[in-house]
LUMSE-725586 format. One record per atom (N, C-alpha, C): x, y, z. Coordinates in steps of 0.001 Angstrom, whole numbers, plus 524288, in hexadecimal, padded with zeros to 5 digits. Layout:
! residues N
XYZ...
//
This chain:
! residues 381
0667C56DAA17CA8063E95729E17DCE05F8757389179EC05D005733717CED05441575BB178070587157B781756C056AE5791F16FF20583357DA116BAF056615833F16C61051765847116EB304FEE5899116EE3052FA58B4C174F3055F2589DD175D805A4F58CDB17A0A05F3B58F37178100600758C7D17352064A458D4B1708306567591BE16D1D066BC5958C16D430681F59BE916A0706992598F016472066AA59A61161F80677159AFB15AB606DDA59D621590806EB3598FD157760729459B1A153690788A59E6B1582407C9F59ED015589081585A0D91565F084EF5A118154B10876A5A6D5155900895E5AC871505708FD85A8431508E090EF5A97314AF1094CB5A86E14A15098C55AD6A1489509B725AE7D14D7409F8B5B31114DF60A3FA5B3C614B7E0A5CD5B02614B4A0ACAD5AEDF147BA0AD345AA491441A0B0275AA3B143A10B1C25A54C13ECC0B6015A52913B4E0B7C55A08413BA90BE4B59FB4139290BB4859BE0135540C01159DC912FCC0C02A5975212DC40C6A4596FB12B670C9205932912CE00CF52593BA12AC50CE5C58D021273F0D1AD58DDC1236D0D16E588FB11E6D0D6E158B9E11CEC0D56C587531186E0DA46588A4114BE0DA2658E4F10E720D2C758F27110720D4A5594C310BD20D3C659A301103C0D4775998C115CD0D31A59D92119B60D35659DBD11EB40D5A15A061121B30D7415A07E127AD0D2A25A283129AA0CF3F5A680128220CB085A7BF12B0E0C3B85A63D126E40C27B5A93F128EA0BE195A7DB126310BB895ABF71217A0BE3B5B044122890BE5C5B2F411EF60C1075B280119770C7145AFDE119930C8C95AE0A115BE0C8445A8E1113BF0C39C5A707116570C1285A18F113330BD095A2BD111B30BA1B5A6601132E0B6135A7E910F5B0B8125AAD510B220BB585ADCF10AAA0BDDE5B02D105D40BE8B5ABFC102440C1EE5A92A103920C37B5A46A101020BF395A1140FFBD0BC405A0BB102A70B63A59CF60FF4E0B2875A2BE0FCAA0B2715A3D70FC400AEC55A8480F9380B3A65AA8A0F4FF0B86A5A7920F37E0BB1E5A8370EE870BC955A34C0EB8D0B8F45A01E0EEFC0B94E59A510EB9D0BDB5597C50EEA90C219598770F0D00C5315967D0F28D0C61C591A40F6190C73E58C830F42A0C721589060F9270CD27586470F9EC0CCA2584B00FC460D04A58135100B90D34957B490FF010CF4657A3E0FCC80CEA7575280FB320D500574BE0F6330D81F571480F7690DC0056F8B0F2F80DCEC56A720F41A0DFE2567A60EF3B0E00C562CD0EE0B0E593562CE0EE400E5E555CB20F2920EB3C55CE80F4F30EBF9556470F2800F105556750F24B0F4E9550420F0CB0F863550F80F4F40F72C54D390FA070F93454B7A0FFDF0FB1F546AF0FFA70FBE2541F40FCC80FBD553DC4100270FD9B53D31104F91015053FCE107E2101D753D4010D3C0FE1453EF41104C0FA40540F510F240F49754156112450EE7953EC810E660EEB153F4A10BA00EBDA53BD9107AF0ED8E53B871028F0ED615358A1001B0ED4B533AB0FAE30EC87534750F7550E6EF536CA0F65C0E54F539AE0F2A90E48253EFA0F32D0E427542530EDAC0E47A547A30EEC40DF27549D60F0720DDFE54D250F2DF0D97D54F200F58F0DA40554DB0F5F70D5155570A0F5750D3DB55D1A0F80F0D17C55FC50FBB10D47E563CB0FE420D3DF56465103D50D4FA56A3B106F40D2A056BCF1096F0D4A2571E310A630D8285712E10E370DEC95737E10D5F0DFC45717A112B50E3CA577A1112930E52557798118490E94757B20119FF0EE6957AD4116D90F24657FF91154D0F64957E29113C00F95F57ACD118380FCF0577CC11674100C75767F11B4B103BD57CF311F0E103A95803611C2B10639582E811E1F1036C5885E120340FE1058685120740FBCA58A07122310FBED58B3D128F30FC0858EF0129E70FC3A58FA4130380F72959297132C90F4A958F28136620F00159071138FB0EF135958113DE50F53259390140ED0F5BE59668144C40FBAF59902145050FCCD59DDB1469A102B159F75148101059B59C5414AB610293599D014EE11060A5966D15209102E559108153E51053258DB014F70102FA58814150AF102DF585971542E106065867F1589B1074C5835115BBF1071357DFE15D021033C57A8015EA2104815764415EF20FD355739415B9B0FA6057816159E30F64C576911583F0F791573C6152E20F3D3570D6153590F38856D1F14D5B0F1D156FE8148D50F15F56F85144880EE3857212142470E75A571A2142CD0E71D56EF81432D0E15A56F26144CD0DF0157331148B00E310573C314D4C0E2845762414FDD0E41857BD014F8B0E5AF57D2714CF60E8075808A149F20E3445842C147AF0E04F58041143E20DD08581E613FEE0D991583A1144530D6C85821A14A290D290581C614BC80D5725895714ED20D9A95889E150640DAB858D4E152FD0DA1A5930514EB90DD2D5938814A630DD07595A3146C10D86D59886145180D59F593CF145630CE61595A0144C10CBA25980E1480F0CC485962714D7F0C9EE599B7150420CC9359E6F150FE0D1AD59E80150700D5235A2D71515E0D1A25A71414F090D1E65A770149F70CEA25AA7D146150CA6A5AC57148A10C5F45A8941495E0C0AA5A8D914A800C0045AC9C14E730C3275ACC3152E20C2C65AE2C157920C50D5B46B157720C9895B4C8154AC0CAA25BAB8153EA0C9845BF76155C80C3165BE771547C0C1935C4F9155790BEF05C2B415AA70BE3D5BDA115D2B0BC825BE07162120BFD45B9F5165EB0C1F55BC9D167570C6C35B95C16BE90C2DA5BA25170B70C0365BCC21730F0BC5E5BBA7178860BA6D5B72A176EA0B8AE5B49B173D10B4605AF3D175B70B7DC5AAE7175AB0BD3B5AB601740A0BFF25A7E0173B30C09F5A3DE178630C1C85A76917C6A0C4245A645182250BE325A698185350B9E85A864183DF0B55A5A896185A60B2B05A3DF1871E0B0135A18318CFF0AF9A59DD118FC60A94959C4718C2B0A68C5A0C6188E50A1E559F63185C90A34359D76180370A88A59AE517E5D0AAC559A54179570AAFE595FF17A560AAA4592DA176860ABCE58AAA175770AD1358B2616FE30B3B3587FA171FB0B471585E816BBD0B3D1581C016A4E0B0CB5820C1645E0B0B257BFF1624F0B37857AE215E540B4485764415DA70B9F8573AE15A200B7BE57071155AD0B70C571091521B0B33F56B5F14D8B0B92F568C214B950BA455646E14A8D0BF0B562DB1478A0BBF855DD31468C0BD35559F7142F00BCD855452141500C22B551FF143A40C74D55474140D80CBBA55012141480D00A5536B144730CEAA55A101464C0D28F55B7C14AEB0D96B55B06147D10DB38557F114D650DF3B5570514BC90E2C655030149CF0DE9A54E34146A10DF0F547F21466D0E2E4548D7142BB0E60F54ACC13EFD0EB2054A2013C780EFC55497613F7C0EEF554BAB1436E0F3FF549F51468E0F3FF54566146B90EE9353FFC147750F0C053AC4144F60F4EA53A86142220F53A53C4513F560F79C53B06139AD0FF1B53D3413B97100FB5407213F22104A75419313F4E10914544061430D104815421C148BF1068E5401F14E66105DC53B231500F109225392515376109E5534C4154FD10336533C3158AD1018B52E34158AF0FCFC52C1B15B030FD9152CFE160970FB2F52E371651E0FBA452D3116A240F8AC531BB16BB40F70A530E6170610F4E553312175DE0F2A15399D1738E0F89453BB3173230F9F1540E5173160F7525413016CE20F80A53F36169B80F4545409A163A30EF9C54081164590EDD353D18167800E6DA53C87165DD0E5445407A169360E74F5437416E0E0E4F7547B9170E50E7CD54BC116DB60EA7954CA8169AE0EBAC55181168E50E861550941630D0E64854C85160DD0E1EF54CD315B220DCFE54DA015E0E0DA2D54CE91644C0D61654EAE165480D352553E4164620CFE1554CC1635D0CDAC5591A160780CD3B55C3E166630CDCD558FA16A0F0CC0455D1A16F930D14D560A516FA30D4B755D0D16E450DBA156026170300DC5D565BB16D190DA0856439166BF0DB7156827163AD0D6C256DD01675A0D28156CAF169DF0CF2F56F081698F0CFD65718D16E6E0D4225701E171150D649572201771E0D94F57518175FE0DC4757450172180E2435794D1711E0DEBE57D9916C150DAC957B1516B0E0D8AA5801B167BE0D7B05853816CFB0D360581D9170180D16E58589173E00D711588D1179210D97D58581177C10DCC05881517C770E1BE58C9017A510E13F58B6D1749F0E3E758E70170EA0E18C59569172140DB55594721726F0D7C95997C173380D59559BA7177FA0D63A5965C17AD10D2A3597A2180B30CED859714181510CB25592F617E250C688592C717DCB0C53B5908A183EC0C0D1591B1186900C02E590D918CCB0BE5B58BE118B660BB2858A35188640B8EB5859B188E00BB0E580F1187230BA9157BBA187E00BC31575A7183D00BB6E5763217F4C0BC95576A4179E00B93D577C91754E0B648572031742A0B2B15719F171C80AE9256F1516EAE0B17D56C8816A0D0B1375689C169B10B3E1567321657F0B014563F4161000AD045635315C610A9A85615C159040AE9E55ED1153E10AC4555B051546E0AEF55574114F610AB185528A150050A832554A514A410A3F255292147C20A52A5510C1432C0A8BC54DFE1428D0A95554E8513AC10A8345521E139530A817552A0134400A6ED558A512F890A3C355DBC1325E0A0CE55AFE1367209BF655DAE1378109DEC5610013CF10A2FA5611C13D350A3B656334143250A389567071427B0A4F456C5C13FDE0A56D570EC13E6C0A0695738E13F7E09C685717613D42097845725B13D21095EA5721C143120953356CA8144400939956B6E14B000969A56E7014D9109BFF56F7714D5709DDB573E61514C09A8C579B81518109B2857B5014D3F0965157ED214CC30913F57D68150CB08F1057A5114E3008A1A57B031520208B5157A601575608E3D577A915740091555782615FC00917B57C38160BA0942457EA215E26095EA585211610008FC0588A71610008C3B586F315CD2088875892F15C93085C5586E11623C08400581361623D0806958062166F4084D158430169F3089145834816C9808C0E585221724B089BB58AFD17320088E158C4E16F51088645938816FB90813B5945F16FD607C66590AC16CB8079F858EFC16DA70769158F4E173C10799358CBE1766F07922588EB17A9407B6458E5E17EB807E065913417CE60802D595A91802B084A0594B1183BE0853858EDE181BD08A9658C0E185EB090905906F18411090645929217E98095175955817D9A0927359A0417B8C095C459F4B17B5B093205A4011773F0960F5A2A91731309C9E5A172172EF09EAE5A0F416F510A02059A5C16B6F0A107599D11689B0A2E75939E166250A6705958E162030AA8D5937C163200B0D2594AB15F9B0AF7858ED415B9F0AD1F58E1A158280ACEA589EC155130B0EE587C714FC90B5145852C151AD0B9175828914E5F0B8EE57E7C14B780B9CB57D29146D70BCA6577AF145510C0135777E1411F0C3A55747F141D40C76B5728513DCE0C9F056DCD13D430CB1856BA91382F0CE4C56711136750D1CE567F41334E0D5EE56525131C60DAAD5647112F220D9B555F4012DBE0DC0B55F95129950DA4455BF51251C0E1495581F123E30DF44552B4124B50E5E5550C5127B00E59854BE1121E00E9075492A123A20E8EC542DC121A10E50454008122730E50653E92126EF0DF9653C8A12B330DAC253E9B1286A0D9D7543B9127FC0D45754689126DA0D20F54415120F00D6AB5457711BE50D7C854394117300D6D253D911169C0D8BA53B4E119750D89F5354E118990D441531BF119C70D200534F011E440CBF35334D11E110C7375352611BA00C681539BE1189D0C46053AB0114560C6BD5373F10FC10CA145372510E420CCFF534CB10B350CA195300F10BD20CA4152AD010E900C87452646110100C3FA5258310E3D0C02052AE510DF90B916529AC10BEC0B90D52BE01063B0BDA852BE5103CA0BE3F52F250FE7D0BC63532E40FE440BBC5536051004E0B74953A7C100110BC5253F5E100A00BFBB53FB10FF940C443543C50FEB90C53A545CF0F8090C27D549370F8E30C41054B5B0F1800C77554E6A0F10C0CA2454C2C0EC8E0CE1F54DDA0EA750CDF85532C0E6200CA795554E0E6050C90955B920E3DB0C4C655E280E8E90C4DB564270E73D0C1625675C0E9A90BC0E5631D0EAFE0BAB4563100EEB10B472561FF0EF310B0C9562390EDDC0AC85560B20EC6D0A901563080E92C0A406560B10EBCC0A1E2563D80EFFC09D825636D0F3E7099F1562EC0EEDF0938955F200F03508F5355F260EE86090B255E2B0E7D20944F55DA50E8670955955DF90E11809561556470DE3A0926E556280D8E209255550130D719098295506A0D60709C1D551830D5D90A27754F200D60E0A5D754F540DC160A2FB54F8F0DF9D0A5C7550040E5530A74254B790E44B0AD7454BDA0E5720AFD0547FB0E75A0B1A3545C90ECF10B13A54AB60F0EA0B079548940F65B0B2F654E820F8230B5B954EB80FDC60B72155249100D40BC0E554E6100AC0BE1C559D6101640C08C55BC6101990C1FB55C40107950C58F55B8C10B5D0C63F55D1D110970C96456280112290C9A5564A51158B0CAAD56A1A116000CCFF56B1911B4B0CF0A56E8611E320D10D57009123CB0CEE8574D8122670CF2C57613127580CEA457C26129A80CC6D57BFF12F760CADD58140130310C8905828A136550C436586521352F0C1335874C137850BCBE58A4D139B50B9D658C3313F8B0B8B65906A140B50B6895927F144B00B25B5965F144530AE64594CC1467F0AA87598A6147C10A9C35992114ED90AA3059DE114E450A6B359F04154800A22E5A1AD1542309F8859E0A1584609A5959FE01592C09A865A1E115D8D094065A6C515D8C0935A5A9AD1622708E765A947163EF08B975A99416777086675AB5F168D1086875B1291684B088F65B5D216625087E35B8DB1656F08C575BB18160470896E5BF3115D8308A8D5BFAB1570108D975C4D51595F093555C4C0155BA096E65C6C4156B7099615CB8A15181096395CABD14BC9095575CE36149B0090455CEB614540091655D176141C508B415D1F013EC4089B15CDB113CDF08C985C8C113B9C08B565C4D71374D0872B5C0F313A38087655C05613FB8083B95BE2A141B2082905B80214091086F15B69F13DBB086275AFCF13B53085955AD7C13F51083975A81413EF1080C75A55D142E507F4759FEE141FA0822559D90145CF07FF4596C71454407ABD5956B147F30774559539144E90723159577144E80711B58DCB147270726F58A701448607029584FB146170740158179143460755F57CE414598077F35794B146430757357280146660777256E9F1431307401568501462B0785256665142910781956142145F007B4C55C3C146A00794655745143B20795A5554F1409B0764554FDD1427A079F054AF513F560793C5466A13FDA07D31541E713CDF079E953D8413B8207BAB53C6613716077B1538D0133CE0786E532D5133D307CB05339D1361907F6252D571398607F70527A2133BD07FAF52A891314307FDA5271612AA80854B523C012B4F08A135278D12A7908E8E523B012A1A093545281412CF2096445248B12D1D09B0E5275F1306509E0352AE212C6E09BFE52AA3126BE09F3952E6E122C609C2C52F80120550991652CB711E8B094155300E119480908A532DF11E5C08C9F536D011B4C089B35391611D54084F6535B111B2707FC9537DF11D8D07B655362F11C51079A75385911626076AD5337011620076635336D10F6506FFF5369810D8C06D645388C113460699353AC01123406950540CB111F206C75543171158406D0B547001184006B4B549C011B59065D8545CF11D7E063CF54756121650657154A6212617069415481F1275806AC05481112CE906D1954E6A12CE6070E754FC3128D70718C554CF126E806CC75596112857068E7557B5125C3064C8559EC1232F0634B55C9D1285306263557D412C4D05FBB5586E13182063C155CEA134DF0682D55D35134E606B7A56127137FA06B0F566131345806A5C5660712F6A0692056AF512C850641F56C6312F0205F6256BA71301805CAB56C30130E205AFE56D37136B805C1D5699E13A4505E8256DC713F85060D75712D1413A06728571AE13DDB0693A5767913D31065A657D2C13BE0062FE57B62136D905E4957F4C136D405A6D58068139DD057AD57CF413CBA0537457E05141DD0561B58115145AD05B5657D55145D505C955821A14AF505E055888814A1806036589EC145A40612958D7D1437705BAA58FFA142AF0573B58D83142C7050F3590C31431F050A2590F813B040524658DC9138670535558F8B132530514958A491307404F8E58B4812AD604E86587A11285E0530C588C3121690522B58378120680553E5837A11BB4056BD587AF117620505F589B2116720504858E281142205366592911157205591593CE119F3057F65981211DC505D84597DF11B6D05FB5593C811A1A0646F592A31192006863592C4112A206B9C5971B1121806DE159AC110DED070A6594FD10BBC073D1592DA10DAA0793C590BA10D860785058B1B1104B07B1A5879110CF507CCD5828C111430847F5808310F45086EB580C91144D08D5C57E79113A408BF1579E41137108B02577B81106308ADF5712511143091EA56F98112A1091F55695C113160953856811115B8098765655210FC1096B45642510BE4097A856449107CC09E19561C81075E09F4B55E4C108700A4D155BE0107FD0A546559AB102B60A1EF558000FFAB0A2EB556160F8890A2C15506E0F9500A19E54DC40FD6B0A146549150FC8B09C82546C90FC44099AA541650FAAF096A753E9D0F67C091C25401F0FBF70947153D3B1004908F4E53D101045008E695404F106290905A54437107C00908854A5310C7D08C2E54E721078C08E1254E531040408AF8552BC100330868B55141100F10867354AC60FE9807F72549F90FD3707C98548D8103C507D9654822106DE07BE454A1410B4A07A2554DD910D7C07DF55525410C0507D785568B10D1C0776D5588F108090781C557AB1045A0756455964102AC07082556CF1023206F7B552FB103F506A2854FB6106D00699A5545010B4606CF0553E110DDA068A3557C3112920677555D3F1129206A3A55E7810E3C068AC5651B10D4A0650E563E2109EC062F75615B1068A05D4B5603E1039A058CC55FB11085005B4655A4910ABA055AA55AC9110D30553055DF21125B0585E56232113F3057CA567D6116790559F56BDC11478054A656A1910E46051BF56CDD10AE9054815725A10A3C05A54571DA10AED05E8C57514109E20618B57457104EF05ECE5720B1003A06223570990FA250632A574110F7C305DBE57A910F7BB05F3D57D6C0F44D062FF583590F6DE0667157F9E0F9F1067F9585240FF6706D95583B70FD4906FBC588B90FB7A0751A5892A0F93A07967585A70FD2807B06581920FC9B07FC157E6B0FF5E0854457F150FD99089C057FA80FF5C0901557F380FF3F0926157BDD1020E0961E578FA10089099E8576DB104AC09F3F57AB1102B70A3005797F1076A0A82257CDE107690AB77578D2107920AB7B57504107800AEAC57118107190B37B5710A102FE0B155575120FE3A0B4785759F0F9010B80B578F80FAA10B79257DBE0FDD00BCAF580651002F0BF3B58001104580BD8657AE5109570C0F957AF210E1A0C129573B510E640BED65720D108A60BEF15699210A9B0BBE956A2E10F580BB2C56589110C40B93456432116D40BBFA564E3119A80BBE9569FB11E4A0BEFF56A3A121700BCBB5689B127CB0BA635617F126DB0BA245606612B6C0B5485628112F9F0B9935621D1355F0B7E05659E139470B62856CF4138BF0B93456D5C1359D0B96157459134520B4BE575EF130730B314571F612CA20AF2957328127C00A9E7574A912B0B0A83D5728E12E360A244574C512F760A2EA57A55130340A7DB57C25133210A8E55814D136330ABEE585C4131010AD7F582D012CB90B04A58727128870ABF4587FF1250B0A734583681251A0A2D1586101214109F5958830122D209EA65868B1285D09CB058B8912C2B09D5258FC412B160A2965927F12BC30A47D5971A12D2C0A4D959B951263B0A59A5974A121CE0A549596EC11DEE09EEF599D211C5409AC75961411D27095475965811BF0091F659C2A11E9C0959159C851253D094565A16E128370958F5A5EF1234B099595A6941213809BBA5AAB111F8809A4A5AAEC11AE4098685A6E511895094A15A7A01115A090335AA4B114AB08D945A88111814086EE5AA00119F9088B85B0D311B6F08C035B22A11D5508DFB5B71811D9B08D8D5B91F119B8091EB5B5BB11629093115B9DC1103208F155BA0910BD408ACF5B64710E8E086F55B6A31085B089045B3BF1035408C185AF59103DD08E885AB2D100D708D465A5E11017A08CFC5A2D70FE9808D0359D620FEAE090D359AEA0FC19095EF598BD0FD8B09A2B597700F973097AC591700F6BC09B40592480F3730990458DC10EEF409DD5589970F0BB09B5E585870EE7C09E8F57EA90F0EC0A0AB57D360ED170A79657DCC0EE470A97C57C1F0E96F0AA56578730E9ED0AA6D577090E4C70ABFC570840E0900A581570720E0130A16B5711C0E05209B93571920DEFC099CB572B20DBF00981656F0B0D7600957B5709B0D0E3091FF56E540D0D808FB4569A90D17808CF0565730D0C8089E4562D00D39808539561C50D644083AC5622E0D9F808466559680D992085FC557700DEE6086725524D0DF240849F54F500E3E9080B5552D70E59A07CCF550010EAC30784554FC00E6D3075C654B680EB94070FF549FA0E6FE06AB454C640E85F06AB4550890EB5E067945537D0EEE906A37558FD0EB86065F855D1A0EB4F066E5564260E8BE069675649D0EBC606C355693B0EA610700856C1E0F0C30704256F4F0EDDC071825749E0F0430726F57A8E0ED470792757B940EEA007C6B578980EBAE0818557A580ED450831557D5E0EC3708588583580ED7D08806587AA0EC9608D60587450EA6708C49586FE0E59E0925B587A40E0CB093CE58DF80DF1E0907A58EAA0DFB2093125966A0DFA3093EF598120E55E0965159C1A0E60B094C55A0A20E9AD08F3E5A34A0EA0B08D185A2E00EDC00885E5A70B0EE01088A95AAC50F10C086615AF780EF61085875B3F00F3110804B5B5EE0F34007FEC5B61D0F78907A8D5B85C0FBDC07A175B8BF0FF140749C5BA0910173071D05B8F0107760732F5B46910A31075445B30A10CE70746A5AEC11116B072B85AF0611506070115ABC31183D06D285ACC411E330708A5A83C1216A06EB95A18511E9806F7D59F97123D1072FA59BBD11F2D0762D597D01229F078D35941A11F15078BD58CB612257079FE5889C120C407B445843D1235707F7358172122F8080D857FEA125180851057CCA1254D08563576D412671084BE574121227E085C556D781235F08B24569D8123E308CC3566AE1269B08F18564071286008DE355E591293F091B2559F5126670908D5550D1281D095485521C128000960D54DAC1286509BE254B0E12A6209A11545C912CDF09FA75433012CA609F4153EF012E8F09CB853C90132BE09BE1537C6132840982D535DA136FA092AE537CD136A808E9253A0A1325508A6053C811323B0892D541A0133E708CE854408136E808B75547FA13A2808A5854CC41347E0864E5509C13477084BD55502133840841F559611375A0849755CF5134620846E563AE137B808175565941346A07E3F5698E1364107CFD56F011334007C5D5752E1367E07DD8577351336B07EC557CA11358F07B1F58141133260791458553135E90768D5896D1333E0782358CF7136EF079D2591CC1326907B35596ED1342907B0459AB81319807AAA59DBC134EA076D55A3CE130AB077C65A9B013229075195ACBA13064076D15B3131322F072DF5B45213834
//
């Protein structure tokens, strides 16, 4: 569809974020605006060897009153929207609503502790979990399902944005979540890139990643539902096709979806308060990242990652620093990136180690992940 058909931007009405320091999104911003994170250092061997740190659910935490036969995964994805949806049960069941689903790994732990056959691999399909989500609520439509590596959270976003866009939906119920298993652990684990203390994004002592669970939801509207008026302004995609695990060593390819993201949004660099970088603490993802926020001529633009209070949570991270970044641009905050003293990319970057308070207008959001793929996001008042 020719871009000048397409309506600018769309209001973001609700929003969940559930982790391990908060069920809604209100008590995770409390909890990050008191320093508080997620992140602890666990001794597992019967799920990994060495000790590692990680935000995870208690075992004994309970998502829903009545579990029934949902997994946890599925669990986490209901929970979230449960929240989100609250104050609006009409668009739920509404024939102009599409839900979308972001996950990486769904329900792939059940590898690890149902028997192999027929009946396992259709009940680990991400479509199955994404049928008993919707029929749990009544959603009229098939939901959409995005699993993009790291970057799905983000790309779901812009889906729900084109669908509403495009005028194909008014509403987009936008989900994702992962749980963090053996399976998940063991293949981070495999590229060494699993640290065994807090994280320390952009910093010269990162020792690698922290991983994380949780869930997230935003719904979007074509029409603004109270004063705050927030708004996903522009969205781009692009993949640098380098290697199936490192990212590109230039950051071009980054650079270039930052930079479409802004055209379409009608903004230039300057416009922009805030950037969530994607900031995981490891050797290649930082200095990448921070190659393409130099090309973008975005170095001296205050940057955070959140990685220090929720680890990488996967499918769910594009959509919890989303919902996260919405609500600093609200509050006139920029949280600071913990484990961050020392700057260890080899490109300036303006990383945010304090709290700031002020004006905000517009903010971005970067995303990158396996297989090359990049996202960027811009959203504003």
């Amino acid at each position: 569809m020719d871009g000048q058909q397409l309506h600018k931007g769309v209001f973001v009405i609700a929003d969940n974020i559930l982790s391990p320091i908060g069920s809604t999104t209100a008590e995770n911003m409390r909890h990050l605006k008191s320093g508080e994170s997620g992140v602890q250092q666990y001794i597992d061997t019967n799920i990994l060897p060495d000790t590692f740190s990680a935000s995870l659910f208690s075992q004994s935490h309970t998502f829903l009153e009545q579990e029934g036969d949902y997994t946890k995964f599925e669990q986490l994805l209901i929970a979230s929207i449960t929240d989100s949806v609250k104050e609006l049960p009409e668009i739920v069941s509404s024939e102009r609503t599409i839900l979308i689903i972001s996950s990486t790994k769904g329900n792939i732990s059940l590898l690890e502790t149902e028997t192999h056959n027929t009946g396992l691999y259709q009940r680990i399909a991400l479509h199955t979990s994404a049928g008993l989500v919707a029929q749990h609520f009544g959603f009229v439509h098939t939901p959409i399902i995005v699993s993009n590596a790291c970057i799905s959270g983000v790309v779901a976003i812009i889906t729900g944005m084109r669908l509403l866009q495009s005028r194909d939906y008014d509403h987009a119920i936008v989900v994702g979540a992962d749980v963090i298993s053996k399976f998940v652990l063991s293949g981070f684990g495999s590229f060494q890139a699993l640290s065994d203390e807090l994280c320390k994004p952009f910093d010269k002592d990162r020792k690698g990643i922290n991983l994380g669970e949780g869930a997230a939801t935003v719904v979007l509207s074509t029409v603004a539902n109270n004063r705050d008026n927030l708004k996903i302004l522009g969205g781009a995609i692009s993949n640098d096709a380098n290697h199936i695990s490192g990212p590109s060593r230039t950051g071009e390819e980054l650079a270039w979806a930052i930079n479409e993201a802004l055209a379409e949004a009608d903004l230039t660099y300057s416009d922009i308060s805030f950037i969530s970088a994607h900031g995981t603490a490891t050797m290649y993802n930082d200095e990448m990242e921070a190659n393409a926020i130099n090309i973008a001529g975005m170095q001296t633009i205050p940057v955070n990652s959140l990685k220090g209070y929720y680890g990488h949570t996967l499918g769910a991270a594009g959509l919890i620093e989303t919902v996260v970044s919405l609500h600093s641009l609200k509050e006139g905050i920029i949280l600071p990136t913990p484990g961050f003293q020392n700057s260890g990319v080899s490109k300036p970057l303006n990383v945010s180690a304090e709290m700031f308070k002020g004006p905000l207008e517009n903010g971005l959001k970067t995303a990158s992940g396996f297989g090359g793929c990049n996202a960027a996001l811009v959203f504003g008042k």
